[in-house]
N, C-alpha and C positions, 0 to 999 in steps of 0.2 A: 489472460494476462501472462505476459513476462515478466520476472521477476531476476534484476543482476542484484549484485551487491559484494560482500563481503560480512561471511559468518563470524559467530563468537567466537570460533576458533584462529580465524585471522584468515582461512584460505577464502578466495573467491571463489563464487557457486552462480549457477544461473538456472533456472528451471520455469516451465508452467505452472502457473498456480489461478488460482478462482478469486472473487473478491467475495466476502460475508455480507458487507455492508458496502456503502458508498455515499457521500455527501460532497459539499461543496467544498470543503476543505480536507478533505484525506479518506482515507478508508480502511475497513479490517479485510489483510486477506489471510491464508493460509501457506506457510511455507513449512519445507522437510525439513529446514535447518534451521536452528534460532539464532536471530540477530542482534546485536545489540542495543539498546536505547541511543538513542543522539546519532548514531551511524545512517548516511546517505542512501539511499538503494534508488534505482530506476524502474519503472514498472513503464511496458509496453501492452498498451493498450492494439489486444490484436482487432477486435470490430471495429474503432475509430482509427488506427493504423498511428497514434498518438503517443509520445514517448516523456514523459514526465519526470521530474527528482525530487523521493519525497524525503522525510526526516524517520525513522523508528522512535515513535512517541512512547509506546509501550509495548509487554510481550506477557500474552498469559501463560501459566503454567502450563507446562504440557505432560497431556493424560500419557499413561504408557500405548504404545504403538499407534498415538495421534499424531497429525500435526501444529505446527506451534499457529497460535493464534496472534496476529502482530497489528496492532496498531497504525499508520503511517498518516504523517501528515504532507500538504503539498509546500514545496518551497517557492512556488511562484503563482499564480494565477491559474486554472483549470482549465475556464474557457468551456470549450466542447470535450474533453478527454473522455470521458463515460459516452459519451454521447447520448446525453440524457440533459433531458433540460428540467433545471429545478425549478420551484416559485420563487416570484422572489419575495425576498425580508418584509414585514408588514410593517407598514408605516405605525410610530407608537405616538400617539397624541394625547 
């Protein structure tokens, strides 16, 4: 992954980083700079070549000489981004 945005400090950063997690609606990844809640960032999916906008939902605390653990959600439809196809939703009757 790619990872643009703008840190807590206000400067714009861009860097690789990995995902933790992944779902149909957003994902945790890891970045070197902590971001703020509610703020935009773009994640470029390098195996799907997919470029996405998500929201900063959350941020955990960060261990000394770890990185930040961040939350994001999607602002629009996924689609194929991961490229991973999920199940879908089960029917509740």
């Amino acid at each position: 992954m790619e990872v643009r945005g703008i840190a807590v400090d206000g400067n714009p950063f861009e860097e690789s980083t990995h995902t933790g997690v992944i779902g149909v609606l957003g994902a945790m990844i890891w970045t070197s700079r902590m971001l703020q809640v509610g703020t935009e960032v773009e994640l470029t999916n390098r195996f799907s070549q997919r470029t996405a906008t998500f929201r900063v939902a959350w941020v955990k605390d960060q261990r000394k000489g770890e990185l930040w653990e961040t939350g994001v959600e999607s602002l629009q439809p996924l689609d194929d981004f991961w490229g991973v196809r999920f199940p879908p939703k089960p029917d509740h009757q």
